[in-house]
N, C-alpha and C positions, 0 to 999 in steps of 0.2 A: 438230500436226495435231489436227484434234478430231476427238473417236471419233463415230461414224457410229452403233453401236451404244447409246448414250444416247437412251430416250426420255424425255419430259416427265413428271412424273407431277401430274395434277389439270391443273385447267385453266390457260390462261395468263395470267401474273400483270397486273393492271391498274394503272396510277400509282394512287394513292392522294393525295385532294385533303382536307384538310381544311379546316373553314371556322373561320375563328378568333372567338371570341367576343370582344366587348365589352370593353377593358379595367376593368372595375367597381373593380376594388381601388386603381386609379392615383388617382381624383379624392380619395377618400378619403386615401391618403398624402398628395399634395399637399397639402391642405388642411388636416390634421394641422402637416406641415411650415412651411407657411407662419403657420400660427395660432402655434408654437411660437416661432420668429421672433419677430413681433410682442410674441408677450409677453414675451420677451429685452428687446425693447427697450425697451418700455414699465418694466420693471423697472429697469433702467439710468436711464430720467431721472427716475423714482422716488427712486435712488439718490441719484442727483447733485444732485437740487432740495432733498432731506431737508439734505445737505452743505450744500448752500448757504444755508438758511437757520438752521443750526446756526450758522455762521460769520458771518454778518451779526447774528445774536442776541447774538453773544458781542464782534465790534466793537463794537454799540452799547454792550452792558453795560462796557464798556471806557472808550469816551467817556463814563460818565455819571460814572464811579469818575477818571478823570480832571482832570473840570470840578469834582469838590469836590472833588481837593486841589488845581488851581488858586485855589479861591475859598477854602480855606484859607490858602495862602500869599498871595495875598491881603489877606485880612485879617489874618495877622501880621506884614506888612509895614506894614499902617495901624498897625495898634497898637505895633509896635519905633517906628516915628518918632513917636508920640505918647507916646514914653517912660509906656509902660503897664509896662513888664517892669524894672524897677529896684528895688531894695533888697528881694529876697525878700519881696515883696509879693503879695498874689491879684490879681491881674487880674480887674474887670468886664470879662467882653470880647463886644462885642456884634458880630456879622456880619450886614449886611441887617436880618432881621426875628428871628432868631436869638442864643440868649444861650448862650453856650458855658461849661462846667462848666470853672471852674480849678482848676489846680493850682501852688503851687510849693516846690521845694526846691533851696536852695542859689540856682545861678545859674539851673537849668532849669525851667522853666514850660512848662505841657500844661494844652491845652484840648481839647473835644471839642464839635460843635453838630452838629446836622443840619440839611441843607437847603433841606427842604420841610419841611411841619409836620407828615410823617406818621413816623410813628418807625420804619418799617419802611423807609422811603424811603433815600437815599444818605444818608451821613452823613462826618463829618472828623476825623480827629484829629493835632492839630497839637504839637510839640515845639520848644519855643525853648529856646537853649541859649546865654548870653550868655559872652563873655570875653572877650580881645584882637580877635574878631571874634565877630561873632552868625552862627550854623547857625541854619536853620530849616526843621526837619521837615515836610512836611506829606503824609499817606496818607489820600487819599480814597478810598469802598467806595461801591461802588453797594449795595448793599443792608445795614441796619443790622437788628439784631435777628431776623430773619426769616429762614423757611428758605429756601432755593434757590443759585440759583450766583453765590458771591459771588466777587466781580473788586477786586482792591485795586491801584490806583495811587499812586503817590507820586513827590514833589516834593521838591528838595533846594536852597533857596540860602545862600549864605555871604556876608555882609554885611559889606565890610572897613573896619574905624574906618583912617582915614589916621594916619600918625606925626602928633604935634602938632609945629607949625612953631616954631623957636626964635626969638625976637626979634632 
């Protein structure tokens, strides 16, 4: 039962409306938010394009260190068959437009030329190794002399003299 004896004190109380203002601070976060994103991602294929042209940098310099000591082996394959490399002799050894520095002792002969004509350019260095078969070395660099990231490739073939046939 409710007491009878209870009166009210002050006037009687009225809902209370309030009017809400504006959300001002929301576009601001958003926009913060969304700008923070974008730069995420734009960082990321920053990233990934820097990679990728690191890596395509480093192919080429690859293929370049490759094709001299292809064109090394190469050329000690012209000059084994033009019995250039026999009786501890120095080899003139000429590649293209190129004069390569010999050397020999013993059975093994080593030369070196570069490329192009620029001496910082790729360059070769070849090792023939004669006896019951011919080895022939050949480590081509893409870059000779000069500073930066050099890449060395190399080539390995074994040239086999056949038994000589008996009458």
């Amino acid at each position: 039962m409710a007491n009878k004896n209870l009166q009210p004190i002050g006037p009687p109380l009225q809902p209370t409306t309030y009017k809400l203002q504006p959300k001002k601070g929301f576009a601001m976060l958003f926009s913060v938010l969304i700008s923070s994103l974008l730069v995420a991602i734009g960082l990321s294929i920053f990233s990934l394009t820097l990679k990728e042209l690191t890596i395509s940098t480093s192919a080429r310099e690859s293929q370049v260190a490759f094709y001299a000591a292809n064109s090394g082996m190469d050329c000690a394959i012209y000059w084994n068959f033009q019995n250039a490399f026999i009786n501890d002799t120095v080899p003139s050894v000429q590649c293209g437009e190129s004069f390569g520095s010999a050397s020999a002792s013993g059975d093994v002969y080593k030369f070196k030329f570069d490329i192009t004509s620029d001496t910082n350019g790729p360059c070769v260095e070849v090792v023939v190794t004669k006896g019951t078969d011919t080895i022939i070395e050949s480590r081509g660099k893409n870059i000779c002399g000069a500073e930066g990231r050099k890449v060395e490739r190399g080539l390995t073939a074994t040239i086999i003299t056949p038994p000589a046939t008996l009458p």
